[in-house]
Every structure is written in structure tokens, then in C-alpha cells.
C-alpha positions as CSV (number, residue, x, y, z in Angstrom):
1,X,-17.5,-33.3,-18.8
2,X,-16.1,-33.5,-15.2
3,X,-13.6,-36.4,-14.3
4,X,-14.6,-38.5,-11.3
5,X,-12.6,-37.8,-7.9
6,X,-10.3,-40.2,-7.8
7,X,-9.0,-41.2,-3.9
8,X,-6.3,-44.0,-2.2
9,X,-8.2,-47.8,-2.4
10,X,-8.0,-48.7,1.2
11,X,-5.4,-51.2,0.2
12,X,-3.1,-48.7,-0.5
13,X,-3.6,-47.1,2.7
14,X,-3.0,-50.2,4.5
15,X,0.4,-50.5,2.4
16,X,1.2,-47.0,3.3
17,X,0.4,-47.3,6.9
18,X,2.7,-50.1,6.8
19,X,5.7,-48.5,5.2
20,X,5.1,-45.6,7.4
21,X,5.5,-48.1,10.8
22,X,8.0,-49.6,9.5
23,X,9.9,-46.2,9.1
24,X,8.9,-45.2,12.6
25,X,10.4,-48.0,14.0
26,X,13.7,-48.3,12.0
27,X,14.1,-44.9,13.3
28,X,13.0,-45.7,16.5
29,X,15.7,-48.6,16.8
30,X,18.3,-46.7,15.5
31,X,18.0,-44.1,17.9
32,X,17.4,-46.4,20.8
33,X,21.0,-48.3,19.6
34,X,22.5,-44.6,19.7
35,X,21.5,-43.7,22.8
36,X,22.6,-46.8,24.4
37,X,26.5,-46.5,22.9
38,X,26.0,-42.7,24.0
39,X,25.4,-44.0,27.1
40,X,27.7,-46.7,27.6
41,X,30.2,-44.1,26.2
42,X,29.9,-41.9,29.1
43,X,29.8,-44.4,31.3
44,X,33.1,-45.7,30.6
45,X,34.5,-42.0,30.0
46,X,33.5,-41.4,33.8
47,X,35.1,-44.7,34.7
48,X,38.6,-43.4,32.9
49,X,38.3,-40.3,34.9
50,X,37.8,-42.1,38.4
51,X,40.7,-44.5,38.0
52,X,42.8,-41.5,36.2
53,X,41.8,-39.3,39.7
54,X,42.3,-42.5,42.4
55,X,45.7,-43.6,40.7
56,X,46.6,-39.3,40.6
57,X,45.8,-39.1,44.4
58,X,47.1,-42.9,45.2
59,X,50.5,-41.6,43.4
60,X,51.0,-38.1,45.5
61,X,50.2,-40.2,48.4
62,X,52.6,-42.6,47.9
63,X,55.4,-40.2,46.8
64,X,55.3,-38.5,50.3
65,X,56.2,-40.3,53.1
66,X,58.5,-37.8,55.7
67,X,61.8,-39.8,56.9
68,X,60.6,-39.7,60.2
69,X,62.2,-41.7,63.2
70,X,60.3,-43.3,65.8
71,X,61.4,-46.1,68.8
72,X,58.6,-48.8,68.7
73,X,57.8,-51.4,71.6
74,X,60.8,-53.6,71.2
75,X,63.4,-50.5,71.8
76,X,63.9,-50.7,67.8
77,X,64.5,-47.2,66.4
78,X,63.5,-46.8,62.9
79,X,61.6,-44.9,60.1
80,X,58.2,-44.6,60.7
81,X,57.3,-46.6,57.8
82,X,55.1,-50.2,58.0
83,X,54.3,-52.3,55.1
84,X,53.2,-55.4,54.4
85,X,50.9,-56.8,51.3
86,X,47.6,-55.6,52.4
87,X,48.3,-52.2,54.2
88,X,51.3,-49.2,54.9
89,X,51.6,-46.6,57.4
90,X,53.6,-43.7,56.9
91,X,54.4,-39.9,58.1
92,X,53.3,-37.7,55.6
93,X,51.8,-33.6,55.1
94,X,48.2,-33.5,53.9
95,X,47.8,-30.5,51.9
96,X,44.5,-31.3,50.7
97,X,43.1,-30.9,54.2
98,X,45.1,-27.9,55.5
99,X,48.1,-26.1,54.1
100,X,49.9,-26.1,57.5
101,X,52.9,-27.4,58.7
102,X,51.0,-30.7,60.8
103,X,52.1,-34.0,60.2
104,X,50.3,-36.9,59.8
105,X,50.0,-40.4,59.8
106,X,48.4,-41.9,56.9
107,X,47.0,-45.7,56.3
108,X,46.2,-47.1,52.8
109,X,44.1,-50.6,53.8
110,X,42.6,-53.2,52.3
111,X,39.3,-53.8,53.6
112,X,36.6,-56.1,53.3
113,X,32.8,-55.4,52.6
114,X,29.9,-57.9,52.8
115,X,27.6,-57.1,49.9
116,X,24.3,-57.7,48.1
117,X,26.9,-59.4,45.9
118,X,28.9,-61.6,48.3
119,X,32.2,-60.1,49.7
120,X,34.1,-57.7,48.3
121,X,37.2,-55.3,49.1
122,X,37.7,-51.5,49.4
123,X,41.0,-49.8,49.5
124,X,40.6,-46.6,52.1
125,X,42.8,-43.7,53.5
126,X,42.9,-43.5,56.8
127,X,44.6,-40.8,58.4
128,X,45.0,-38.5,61.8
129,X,47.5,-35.7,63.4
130,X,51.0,-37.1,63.8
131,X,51.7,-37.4,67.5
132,X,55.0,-38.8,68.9
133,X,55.1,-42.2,71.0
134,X,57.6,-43.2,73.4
135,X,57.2,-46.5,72.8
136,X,55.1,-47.1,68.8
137,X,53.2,-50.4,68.8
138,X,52.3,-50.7,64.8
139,X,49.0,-52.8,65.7
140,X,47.9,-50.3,68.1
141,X,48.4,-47.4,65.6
142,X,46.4,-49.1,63.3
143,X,43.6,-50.1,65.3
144,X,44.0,-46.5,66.5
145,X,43.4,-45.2,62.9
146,X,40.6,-47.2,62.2
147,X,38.7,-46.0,65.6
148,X,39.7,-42.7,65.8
149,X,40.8,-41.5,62.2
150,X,39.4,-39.6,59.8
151,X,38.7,-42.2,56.7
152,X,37.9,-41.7,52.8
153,X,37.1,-44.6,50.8
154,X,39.2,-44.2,47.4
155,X,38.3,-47.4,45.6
156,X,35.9,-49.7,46.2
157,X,33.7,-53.1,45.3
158,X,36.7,-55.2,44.1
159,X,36.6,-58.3,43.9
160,X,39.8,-59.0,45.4
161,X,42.2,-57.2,47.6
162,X,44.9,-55.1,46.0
163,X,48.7,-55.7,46.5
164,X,51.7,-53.9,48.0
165,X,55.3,-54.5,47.7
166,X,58.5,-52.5,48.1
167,X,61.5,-52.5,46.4
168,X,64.9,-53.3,48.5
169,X,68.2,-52.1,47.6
170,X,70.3,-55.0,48.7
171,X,74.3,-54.1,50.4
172,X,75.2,-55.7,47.3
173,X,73.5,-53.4,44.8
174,X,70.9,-55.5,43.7
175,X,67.1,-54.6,43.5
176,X,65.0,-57.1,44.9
177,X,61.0,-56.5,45.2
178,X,59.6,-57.4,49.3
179,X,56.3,-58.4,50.6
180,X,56.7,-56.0,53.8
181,X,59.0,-53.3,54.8
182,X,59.2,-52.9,58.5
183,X,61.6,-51.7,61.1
184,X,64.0,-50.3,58.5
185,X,66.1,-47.0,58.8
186,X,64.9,-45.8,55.2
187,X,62.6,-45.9,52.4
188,X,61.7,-48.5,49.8
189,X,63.3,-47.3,46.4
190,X,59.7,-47.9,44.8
191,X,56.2,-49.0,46.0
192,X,54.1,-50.8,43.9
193,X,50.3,-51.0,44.0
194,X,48.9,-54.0,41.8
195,X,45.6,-54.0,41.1
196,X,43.1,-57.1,40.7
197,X,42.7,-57.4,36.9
198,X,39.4,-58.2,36.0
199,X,39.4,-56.9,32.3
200,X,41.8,-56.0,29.7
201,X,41.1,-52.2,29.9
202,X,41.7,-52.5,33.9
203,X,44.1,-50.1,35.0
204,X,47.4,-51.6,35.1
205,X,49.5,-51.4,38.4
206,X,51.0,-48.3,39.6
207,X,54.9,-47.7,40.3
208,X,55.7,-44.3,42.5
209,X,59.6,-43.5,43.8
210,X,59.0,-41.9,47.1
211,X,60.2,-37.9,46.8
212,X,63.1,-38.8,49.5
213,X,64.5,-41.8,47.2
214,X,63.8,-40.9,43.5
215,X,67.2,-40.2,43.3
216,X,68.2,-43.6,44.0
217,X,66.6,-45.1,41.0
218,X,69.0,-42.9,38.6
219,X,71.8,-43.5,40.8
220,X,72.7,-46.7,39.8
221,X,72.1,-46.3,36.1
């Protein structure tokens, strides 16, 4: 005597059909979560990188200003180094753009960009050969840089400007931090850069001795 077939009732293909979607899309979800930590992984990694690369090429910058002397408008002579909060202009060799012997003036601004977002700042390099004047006019120079110059924009949509400020060795041996360095016979005994902190994890602000002065910050130890 043959059994009967025997088959699924269509109420437990229903329950299987379920169990089945409900796999797919537990799988589905985990894998979409995945995917976006993956990506907001990388994202961040490639965010590390561009602030470790803008604060390495900020600090060689910043450790090479040349002691340079220059006679500016008002018969001053001094090093051809202006500071203030917002900008600095110094003498320095670019060996990124030629390995030759040329000078060059170099200008790290603050500058301001109207967005989709509202305003917003941008910190550029401005730079061009370094040609003597008889008589140096600072706002000249600068307006010259930003006409004539040859730019790169190293950091950009901030919300706020960043910061400069020099550190003075006082006749009496004391360190005092300035707002502006200018018409001085020699170099700051550090620059520091501060950054607008909009996050914990922002990078913090950046300290450089320039090459000509590093000694000065062991001397006094």
C-alpha cells in the first residue's frame, strides 16, 4: 500500500516565507550599519591624514623664515618679518617648488569666503620670488602677494579665523607671548598657530621654534 505524498500546508509556507524575510533583512541592516561605520571610518581616517599633512607643511613653513634685513618706508631697518593675529610675512627657500638657491617671500593669511553656508575662513600660502626694495611698504607687499603671487589654499571652510602670536624674549629674560611682531631686528622664539576648536578631536594648536632661534628655547633652561 503506497503512503500519500505529503507536501508544506500553505500556512507553513507563509511562516517560512516570513522567517526567511525576516533573515534577509536582519542581514540586510547589519550590513547596511557596517558599511556606514566602514564609511564614516574612512572618512575620519582621511580627515587625520589632511590635518597630519596641513599641520606637517604649516610646521616646515613656519620653521624657516631667512634673517633677512630690509629698510621699509619709514627709514626703519629690520628683519623681514611681519606678524600680526591674522597674517605673517617672511623670507624663506621653497624647496617644494624648486631646489634652487631663490628666495622667497611667503604669506600665511586668513581669508574670508562667502558660502552656500554663510561666511567662512580659509587659511592660504601666498608666496613669490624675493626681490629687494629700497624702501618695503608691508601693505603694499601684501596686496602685491595677493595680485601677483602664486597661492595654495591649505585649509579651508572654518568657521572662524585662525590665530597667530609670537613669543618675545623680554631684556629681562622673561617670555612673554605678542599679538604682532613687526619692525624687529630678529625672530620670535616661537610662533603659535591656534586653531578654531569646534570638536574635541580638533587638532590642537601648533607650536614651531623657527630653525634660526631653536636654540634660544634650551638656552635659558
Amino acid at each position: 500500500m503506497m503512503r500519500p505524498l505529503q507536501g508544506f500546508t500553505l500556512v507553513e509556507l507563509l511562516v517560512a516565507m516570513m522567517l526567511a524575510s525576516l533573515v534577509a533583512m536582519l542581514a540586510y541592516g547589519g550590513l547596511h550599519v557596517a558599511l556606514r561605520s566602514w564609511n564614516s571610518a574612512e572618512l575620519r581616517q582621511q580627515e587625520m591624514e589632511r590635518s597630519y599633512l596641513t599641520q606637517s607643511l604649516l610646521r616646515r613653513l613656519l620653521e624657516s623664515p631667512q634673517e633677512v634685513s630690509v629698510l621699509d618706508d619709514e627709514g626703519m631697518q629690520q628683519l623681514a618679518f611681519f606678524g600680526d593675529e591674522e597674517q605673517v610675512i617672511f623670507v624663506a627657500y621653497l624647496p617644494a617648488l624648486d631646489n634652487s638657491e631663490q628666495l622667497y617671500w611667503v604669506h600665511l593669511v586668513q581669508d574670508k569666503q562667502i558660502t552656500a553656508k554663510g561666511l567662512a575662513w580659509q587659511l592660504e600660502l601666498r608666496y613669490m620670488p624675493f626681490v629687494e626694495m629700497e624702501e618695503l611698504n608691508w601693505t603694499f607687499l601684501a596686496d602685491t602677494l595677493a595680485s601677483d603671487g602664486g597661492r595654495k589654499v591649505l585649509v579651508e571652510g572654518l568657521p572662524r579665523a585662525w590665530s597667530f602670536a609670537y613669543l618675545e624674549r623680554r631684556a629681562d629674560g622673561e617670555l612673554d607671548w605678542q599679538s604682532q611682531w613687526q619692525q624687529r631686528s630678529g625672530l620670535p622664539v616661537l610662533l603659535r598657530l591656534t586653531p578654531p576648536r569646534r570638536r574635541k578631536s580638533d587638532v590642537a594648536e601648533l607650536l614651531v621654534a623657527p630653525r634660526d632661534m631653536a636654540y634660544a628655547i634650551f638656552r635659558s633652561r
